[in-house]
VEXVO-983297 format. One line per field, with one value per residue: x, y, z of N, C-alpha, C, O, CB in turn; residue number from 0. Coordinates in pm, whole numbers, plus 32768, in hexadecimal, padded with zeros to 4 digits. Glycine has a CB too. Example, Ala and Ser with C-alpha at 12.3 -4.5 7.8 and 13.67 -1.06 7.14 Angstrom:
VEXVO-983297
n_xx = (8527  8505)
n_yy = (7DC7  7F1F)
n_zz = (830C  82C4)
ca_xx = (84CE  8557)
ca_yy = (7E3E  7F96)
ca_zz = (830C  82CA)
c_xx = (8528  850A)
c_yy = (7EB6  8003)
c_zz = (830C  8313)
o_xx = (8590  853D)
o_yy = (7EB4  8072)
o_zz = (834E  8324)
cb_xx = (846B  8580)
cb_yy = (7E41  7FC4)
cb_zz = (8389  823C)
seq = (0  1)
end
This chain:
VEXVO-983297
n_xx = (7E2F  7DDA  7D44  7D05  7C1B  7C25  7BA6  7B77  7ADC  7B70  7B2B  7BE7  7CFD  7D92  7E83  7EE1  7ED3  7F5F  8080  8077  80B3  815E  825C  8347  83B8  8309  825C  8216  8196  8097  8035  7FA3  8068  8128  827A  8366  8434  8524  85C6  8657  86C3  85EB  85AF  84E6  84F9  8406  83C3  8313  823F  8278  839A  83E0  8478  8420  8444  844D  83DD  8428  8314  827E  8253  81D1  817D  80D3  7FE5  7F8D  8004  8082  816D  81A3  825D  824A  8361  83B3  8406  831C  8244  81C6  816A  8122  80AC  804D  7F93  7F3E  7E91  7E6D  7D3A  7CCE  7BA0  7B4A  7B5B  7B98  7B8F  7BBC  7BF2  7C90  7D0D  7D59  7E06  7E32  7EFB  7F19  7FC7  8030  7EB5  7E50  7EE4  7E98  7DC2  7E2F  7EDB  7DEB  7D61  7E16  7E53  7D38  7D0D  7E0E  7DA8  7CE3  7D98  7E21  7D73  7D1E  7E34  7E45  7D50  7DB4  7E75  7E00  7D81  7E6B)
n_yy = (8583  84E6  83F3  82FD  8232  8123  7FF8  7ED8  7DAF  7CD1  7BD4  7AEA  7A0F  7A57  7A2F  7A62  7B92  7BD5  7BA9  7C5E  7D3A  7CFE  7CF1  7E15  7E98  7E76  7F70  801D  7FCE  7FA1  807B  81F9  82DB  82B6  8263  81F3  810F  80B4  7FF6  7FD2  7EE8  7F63  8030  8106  818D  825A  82D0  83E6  843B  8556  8540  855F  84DF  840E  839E  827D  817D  805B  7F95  7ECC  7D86  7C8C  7B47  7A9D  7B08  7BB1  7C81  7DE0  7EED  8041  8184  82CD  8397  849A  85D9  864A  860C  8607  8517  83E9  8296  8178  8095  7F3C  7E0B  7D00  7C4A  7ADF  7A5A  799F  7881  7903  79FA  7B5B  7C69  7D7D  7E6D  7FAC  809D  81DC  82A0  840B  8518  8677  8673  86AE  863E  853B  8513  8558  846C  83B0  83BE  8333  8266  81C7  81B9  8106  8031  7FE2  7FCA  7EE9  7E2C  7DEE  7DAE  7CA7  7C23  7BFA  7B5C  7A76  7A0F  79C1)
n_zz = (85B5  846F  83EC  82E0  823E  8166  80BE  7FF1  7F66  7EDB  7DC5  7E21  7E57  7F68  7FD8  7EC8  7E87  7F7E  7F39  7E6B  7EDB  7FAC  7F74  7F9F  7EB0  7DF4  7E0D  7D2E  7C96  7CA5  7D75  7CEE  7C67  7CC1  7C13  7C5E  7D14  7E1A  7F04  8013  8122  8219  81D5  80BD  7FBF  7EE8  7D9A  7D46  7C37  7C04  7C07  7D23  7E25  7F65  8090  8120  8261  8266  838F  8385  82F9  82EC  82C1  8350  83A8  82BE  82C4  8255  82A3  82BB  82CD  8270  8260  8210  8239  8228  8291  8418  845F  83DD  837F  82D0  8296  8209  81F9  81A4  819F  81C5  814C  80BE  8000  7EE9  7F26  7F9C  8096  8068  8137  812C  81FB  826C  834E  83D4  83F4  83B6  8396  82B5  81E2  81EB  8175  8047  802C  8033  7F62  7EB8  7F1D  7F19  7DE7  7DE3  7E46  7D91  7CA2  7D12  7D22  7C3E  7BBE  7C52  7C0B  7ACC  7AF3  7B54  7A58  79C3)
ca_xx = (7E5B  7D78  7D39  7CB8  7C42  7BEE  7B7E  7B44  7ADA  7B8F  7B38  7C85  7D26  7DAA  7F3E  7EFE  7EB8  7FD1  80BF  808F  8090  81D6  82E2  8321  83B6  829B  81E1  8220  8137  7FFA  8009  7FBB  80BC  81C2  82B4  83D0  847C  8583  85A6  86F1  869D  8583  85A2  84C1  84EC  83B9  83C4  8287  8273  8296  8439  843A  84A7  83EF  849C  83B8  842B  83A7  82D6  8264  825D  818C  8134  8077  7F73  7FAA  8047  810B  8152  821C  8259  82C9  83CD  83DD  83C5  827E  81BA  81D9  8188  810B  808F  8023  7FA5  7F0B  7E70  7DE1  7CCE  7C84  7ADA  7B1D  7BE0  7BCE  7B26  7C05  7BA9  7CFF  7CCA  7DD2  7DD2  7E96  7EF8  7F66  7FE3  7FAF  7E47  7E32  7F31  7E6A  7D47  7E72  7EEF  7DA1  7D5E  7E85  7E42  7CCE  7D5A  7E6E  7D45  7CC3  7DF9  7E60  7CE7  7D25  7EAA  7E12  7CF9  7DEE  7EC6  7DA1  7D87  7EE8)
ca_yy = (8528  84BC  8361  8304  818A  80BD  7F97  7EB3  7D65  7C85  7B61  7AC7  79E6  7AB0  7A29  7AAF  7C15  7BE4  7B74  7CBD  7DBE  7CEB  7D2E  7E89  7ECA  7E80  7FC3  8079  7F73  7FD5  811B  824A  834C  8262  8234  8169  8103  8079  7FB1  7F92  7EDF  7F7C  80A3  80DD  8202  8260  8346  8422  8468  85DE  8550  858A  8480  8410  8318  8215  8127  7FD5  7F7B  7E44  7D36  7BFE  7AE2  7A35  7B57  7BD2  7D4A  7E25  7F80  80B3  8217  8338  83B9  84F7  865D  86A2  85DF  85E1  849F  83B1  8223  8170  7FE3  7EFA  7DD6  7CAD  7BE8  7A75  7A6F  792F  784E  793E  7A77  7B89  7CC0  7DFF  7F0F  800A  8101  8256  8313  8476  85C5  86AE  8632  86C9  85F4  84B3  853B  8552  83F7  836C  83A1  82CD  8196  81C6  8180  8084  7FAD  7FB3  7F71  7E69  7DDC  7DCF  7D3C  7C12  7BDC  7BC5  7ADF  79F4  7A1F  79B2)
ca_zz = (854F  8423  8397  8272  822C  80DD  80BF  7F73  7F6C  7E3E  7DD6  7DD4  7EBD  7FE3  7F91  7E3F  7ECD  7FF0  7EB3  7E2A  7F71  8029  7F4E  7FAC  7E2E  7DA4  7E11  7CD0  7C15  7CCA  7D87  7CA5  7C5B  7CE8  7BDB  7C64  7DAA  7E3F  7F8B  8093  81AF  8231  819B  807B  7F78  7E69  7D43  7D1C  7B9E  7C07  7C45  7DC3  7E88  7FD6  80C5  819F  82B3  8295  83D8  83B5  8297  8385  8244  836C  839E  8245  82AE  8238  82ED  8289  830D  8240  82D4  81EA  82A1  81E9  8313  8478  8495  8372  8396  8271  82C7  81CD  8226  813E  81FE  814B  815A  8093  7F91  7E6F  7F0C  800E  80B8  8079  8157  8142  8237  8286  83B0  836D  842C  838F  8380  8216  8195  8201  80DB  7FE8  8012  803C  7EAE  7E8C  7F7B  7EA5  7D61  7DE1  7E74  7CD4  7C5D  7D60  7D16  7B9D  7BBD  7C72  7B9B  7A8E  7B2D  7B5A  79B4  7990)
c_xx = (7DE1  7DB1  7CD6  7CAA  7C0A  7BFF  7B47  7B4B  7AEC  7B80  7B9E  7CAF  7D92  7E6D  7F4C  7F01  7F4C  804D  80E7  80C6  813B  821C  82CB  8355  8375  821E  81B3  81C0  80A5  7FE3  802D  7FFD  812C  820A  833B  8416  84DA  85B2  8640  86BE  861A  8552  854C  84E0  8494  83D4  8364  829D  828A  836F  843D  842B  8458  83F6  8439  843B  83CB  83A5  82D4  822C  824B  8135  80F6  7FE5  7F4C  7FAA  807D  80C8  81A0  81F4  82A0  8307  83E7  83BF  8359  8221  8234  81F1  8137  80F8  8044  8015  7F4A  7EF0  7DF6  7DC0  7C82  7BF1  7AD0  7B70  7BFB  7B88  7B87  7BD5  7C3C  7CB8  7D53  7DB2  7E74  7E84  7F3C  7F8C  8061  7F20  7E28  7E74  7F07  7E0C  7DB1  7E89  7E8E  7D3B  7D83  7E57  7DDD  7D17  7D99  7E0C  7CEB  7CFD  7E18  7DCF  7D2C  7DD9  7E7A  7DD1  7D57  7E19  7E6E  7DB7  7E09  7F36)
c_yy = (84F3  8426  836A  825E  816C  8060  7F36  7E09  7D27  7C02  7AFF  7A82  7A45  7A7C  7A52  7B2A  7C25  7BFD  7C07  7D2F  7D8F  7D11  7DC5  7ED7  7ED6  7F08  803C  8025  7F82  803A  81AC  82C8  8313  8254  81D4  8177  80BE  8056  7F68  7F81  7F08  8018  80A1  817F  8210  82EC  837D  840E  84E5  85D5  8565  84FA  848C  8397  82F2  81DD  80B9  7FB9  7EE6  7E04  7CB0  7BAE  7AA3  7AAB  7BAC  7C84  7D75  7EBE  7FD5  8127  825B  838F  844A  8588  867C  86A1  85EF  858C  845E  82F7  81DD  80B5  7FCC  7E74  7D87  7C1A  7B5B  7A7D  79B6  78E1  788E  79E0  7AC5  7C22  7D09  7E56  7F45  80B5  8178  82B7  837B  84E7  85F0  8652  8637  864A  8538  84B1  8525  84E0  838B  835C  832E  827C  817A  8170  8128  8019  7F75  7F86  7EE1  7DE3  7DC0  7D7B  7C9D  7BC9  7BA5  7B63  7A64  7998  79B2  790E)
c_zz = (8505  83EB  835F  823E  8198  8102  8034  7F85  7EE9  7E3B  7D98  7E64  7F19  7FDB  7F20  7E5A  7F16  7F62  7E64  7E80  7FA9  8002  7F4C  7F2E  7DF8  7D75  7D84  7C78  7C1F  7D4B  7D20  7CCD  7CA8  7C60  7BD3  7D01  7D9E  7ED5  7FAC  810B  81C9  8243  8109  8028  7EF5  7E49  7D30  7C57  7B85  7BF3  7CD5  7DE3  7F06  8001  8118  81E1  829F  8311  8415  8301  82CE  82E2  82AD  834D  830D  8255  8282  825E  82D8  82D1  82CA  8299  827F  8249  829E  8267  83A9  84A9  8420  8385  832B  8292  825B  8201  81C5  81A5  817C  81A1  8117  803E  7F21  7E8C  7FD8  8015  80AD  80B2  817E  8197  8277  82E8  83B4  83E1  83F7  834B  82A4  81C8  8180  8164  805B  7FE7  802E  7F9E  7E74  7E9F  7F18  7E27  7D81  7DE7  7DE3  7C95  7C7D  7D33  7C71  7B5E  7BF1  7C17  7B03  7A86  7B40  7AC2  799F  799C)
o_xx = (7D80  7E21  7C6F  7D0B  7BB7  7C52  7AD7  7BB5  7A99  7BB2  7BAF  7C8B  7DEF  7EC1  7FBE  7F70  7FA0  8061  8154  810F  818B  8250  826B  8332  8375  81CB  8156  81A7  8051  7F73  809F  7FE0  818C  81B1  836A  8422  84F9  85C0  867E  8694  85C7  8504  8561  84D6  84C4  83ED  832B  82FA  82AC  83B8  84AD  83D2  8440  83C9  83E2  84B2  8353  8416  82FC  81F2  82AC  80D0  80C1  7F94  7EDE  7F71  80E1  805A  8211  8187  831A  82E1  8447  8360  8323  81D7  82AF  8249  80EF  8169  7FD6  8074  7F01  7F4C  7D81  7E00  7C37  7BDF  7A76  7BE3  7C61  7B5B  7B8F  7B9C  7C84  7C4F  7DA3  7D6A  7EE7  7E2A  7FB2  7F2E  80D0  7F24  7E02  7E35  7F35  7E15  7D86  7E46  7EB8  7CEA  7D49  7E27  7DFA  7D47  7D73  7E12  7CC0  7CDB  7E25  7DD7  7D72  7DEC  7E90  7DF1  7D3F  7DFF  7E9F  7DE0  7DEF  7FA7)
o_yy = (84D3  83FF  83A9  8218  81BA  8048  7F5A  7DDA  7D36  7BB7  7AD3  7AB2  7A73  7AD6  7A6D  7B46  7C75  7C6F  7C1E  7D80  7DE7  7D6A  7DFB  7F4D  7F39  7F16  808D  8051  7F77  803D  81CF  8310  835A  8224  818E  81DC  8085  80B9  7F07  7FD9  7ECA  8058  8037  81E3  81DC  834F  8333  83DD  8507  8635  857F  84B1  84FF  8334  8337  81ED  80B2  7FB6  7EAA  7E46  7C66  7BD9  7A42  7AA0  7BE4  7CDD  7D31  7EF4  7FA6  8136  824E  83C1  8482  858F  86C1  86F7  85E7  8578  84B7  82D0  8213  8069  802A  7E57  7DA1  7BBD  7B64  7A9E  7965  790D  786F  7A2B  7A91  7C57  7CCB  7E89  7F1A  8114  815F  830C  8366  84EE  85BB  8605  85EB  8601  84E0  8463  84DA  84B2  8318  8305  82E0  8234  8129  80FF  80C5  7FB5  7F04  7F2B  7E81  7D68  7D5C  7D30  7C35  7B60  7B37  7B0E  79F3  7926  794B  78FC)
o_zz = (854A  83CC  8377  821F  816A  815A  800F  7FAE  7E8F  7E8F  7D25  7ECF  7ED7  7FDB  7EFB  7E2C  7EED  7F38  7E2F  7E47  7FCB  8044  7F15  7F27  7DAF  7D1C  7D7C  7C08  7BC6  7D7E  7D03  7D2D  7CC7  7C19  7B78  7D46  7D35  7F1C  7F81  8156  8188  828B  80CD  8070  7E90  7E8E  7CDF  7C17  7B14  7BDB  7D02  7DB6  7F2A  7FC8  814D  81C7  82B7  8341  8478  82AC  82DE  82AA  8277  82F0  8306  8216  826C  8251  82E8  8308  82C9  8303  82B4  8297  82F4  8298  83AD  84FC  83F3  83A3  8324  82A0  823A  824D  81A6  81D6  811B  8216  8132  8037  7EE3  7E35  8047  7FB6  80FB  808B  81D1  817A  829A  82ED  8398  8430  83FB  82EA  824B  817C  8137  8105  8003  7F8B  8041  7F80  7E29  7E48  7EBF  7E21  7D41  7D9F  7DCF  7C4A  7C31  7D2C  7C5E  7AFF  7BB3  7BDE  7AD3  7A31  7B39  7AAF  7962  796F)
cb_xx = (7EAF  7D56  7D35  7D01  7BE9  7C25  7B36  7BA3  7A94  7C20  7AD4  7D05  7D51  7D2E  7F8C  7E9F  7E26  7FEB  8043  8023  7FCB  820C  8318  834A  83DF  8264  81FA  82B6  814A  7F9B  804C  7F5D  8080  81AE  82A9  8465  8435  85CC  8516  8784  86F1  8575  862B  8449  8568  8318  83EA  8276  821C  8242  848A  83E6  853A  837F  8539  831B  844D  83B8  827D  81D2  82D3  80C7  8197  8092  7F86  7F3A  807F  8153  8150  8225  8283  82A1  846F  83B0  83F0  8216  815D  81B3  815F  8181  8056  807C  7F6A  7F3F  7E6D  7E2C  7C22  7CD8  7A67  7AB3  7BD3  7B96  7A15  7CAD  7B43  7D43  7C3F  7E0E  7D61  7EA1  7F09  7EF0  7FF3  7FDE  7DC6  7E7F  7FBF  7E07  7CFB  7ECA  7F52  7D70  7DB7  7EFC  7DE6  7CA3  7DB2  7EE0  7CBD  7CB1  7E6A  7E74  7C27  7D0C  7F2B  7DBC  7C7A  7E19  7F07  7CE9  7DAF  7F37)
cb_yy = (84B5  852E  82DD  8370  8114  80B6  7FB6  7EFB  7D5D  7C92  7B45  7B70  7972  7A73  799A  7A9F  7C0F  7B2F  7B09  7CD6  7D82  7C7E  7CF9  7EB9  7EB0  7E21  8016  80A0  7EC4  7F4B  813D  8255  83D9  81B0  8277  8172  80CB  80B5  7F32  8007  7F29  7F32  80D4  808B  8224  8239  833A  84F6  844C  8629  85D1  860F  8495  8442  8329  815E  8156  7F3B  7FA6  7E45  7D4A  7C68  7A71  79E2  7BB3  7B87  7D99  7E0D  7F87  80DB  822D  8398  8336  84EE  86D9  863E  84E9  85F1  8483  83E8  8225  81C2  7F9A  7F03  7E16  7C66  7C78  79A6  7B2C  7945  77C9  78E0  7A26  7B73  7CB1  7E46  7F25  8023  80AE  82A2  82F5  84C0  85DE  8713  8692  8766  8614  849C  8618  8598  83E4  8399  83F6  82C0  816F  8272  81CE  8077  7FEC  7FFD  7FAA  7E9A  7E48  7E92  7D76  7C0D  7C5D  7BE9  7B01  7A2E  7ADF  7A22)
cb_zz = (858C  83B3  83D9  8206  82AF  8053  8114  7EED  7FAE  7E06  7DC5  7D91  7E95  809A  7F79  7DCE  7F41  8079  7E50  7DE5  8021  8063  7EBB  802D  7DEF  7DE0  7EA1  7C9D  7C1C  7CEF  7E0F  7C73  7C90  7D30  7BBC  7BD1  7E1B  7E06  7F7A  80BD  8202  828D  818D  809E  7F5C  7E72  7CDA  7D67  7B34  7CC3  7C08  7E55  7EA5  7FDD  8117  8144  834E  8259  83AB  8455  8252  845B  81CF  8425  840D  81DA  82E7  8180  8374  81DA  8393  81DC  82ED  816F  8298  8151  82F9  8498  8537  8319  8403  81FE  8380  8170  828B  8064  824D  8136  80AF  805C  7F54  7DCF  7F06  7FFE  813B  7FF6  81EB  8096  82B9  8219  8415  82D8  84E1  832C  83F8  81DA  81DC  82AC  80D1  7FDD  8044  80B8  7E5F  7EB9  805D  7E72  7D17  7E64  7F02  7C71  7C66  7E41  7D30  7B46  7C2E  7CD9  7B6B  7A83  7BBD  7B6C  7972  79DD)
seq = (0  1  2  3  4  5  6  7  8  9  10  11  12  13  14  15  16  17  18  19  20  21  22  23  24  25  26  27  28  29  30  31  32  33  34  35  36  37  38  39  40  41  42  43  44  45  46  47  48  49  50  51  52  53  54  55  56  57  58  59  60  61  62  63  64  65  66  67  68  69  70  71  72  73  74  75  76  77  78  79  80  81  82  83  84  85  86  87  88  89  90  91  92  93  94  95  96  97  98  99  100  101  102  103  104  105  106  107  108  109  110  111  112  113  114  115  116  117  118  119  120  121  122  123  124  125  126  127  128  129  130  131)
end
């Protein structure tokens, strides 16, 4: 099994970050090539922008520790683990590290592009939100 970690430190208060990451609808606003979801229970379904469909299970969604945990559940993987995790450092300054556990190992490299980029986006939604 491969893992793959990121890590981006924003300076943004660490509930502004969570704020964005908990709601599990939200994920279409800052992971790339997500284009839209939809969430029953703890079921989660995202749209690539290719059109395929790929169903998660939510995990864990903990606002004390600021988690949230999913598992795709599609056939592609064996087994699939996807945890995020925003660490406050301070009153306006938090540590995201999004990290991915994968089998097939390959498939960890493919969605470790993604988390990449989300941790830019998710950095640059906050900063906004400071703006606003």
């Amino acid at each position: 099994m491969a893992t793959i970690r990121f890590e981006r430190r924003i300076a943004a208060a660490a509930d502004t970050v969570w704020g964005l990451i908990a709601p599990p609808e939200r994920i279409s606003e800052w992971f790339p090539g997500i284009v839209s979801c939809r969430v029953d229970g703890r079921t989660r379904v995202i749209t690539l922008a290719s059109g395929i469909e790929m169903p998660e299970e939510i995990l864990t969604i903990d606002p004390l520790i600021r988690r949230f945990q999913y598992q795709i559940t599609a056939p592609i993987y064996r087994f699939h683990r996807g945890t995020i995790d925003v660490i406050a450092l301070g009153e306006s300054d938090c540590l995201c590290v999004y990290s991915t556990d994968s089998d097939p190992d390959v498939l960890a490299l493919v969605i470790g592009g993604g988390t990449y980029g989300a941790l830019k986006e998710i950095e640059r939604l906050a900063l906004a939100s400071k703006g606003a």
